[in-house]
C-alpha positions as CSV (number, residue, x, y, z in Angstrom):
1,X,-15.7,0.4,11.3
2,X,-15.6,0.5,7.4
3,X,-13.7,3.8,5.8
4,X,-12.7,4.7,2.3
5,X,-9.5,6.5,1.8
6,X,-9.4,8.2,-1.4
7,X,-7.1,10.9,-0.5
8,X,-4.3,10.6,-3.2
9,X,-1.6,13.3,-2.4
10,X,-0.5,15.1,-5.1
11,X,3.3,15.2,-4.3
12,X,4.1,10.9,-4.1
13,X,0.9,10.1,-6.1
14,X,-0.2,7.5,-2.8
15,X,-3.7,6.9,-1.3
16,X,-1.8,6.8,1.9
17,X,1.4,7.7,2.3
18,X,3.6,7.2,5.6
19,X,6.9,9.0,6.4
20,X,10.0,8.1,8.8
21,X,8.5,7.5,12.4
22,X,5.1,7.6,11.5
23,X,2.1,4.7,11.9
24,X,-0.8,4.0,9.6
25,X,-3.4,1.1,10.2
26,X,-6.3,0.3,8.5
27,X,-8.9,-2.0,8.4
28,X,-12.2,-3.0,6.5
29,X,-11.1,-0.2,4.0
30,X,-11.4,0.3,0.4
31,X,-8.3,2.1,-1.7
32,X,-8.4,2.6,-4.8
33,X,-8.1,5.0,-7.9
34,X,-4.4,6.4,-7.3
35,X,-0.9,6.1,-8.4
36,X,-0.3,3.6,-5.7
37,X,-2.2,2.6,-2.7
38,X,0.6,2.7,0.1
39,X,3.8,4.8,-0.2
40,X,6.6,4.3,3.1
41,X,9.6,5.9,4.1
42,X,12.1,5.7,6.8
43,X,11.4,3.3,9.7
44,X,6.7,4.0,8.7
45,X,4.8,1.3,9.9
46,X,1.7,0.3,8.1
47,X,-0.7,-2.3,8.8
48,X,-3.9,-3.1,6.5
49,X,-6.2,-5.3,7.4
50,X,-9.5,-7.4,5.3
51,X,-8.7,-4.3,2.9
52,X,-9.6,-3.8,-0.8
53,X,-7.0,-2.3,-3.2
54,X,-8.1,-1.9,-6.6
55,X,-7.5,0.4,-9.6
56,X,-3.6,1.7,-9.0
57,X,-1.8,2.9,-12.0
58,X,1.5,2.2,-10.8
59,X,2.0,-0.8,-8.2
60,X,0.0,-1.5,-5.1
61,X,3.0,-0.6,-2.7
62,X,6.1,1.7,-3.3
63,X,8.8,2.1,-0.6
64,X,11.3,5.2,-0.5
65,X,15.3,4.3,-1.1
66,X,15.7,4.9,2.9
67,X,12.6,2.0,4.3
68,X,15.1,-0.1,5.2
69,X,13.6,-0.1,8.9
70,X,9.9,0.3,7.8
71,X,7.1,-2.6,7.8
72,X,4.3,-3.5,5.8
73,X,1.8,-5.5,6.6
74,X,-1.1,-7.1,4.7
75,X,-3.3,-9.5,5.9
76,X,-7.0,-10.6,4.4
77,X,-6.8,-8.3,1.3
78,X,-8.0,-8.0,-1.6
79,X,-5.2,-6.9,-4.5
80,X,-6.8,-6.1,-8.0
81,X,-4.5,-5.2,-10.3
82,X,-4.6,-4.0,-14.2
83,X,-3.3,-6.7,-16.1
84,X,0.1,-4.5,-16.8
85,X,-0.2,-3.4,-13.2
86,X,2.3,-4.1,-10.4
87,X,2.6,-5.2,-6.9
88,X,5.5,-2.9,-6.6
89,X,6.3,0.3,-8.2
90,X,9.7,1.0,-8.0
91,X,13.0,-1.9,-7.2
92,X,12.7,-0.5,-3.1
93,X,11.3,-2.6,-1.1
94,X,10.9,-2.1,3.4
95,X,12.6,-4.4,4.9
96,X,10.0,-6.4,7.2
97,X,7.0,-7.4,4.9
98,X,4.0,-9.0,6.4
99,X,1.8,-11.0,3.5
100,X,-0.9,-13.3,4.6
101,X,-3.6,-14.8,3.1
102,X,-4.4,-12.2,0.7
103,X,-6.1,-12.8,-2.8
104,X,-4.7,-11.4,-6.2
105,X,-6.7,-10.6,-8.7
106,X,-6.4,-9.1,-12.6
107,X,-8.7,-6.3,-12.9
């Protein structure tokens, strides 16, 4: 089924934002407007699927200092970026990323 997150968290700025031993998965959904679209921490999974990301002032994706264990996945997305925007916001990365026939685009 199609959803729209929109539900930027004050406190990391994140349409969606996953902690240590949490799970997110998402698919046919549409975030946008936020500081970043997908925030992890810890070991977080999350998994987005034939999503649309658009309109983040930051990066796409941020990762905590401590998502060493975490994975993201993104498969069949859409990325839209501003042109001074960022696939990452911050140097941290999770360690298991998942990037598959997704489509970048310059807002």
């Amino acid at each position: 089924s199609n959803s729209t997150l929109s539900l930027a968290e004050v406190y990391t700025g994140a349409a969606i934002w996953v902690a240590a031993g949490g799970r997110a998965e998402a698919s046919q959904c549409t975030l946008t407007t936020s500081g970043v679209a997908v925030g992890l921490s810890g070991d977080a999974r999350v998994e987005l699927f034939k999503c649309l990301v658009s309109d983040m002032e930051l990066g796409a994706f941020s990762a905590a200092a401590d998502a060493g264990k975490a994975l993201l996945s993104v498969r069949s997305s859409r990325l839209g970026f501003p042109t001074s925007g960022n696939l990452w916001e911050g140097p941290a990365r999770p360690g298991k990323l998942d990037f598959e026939d997704n489509t970048e685009v310059r807002e």
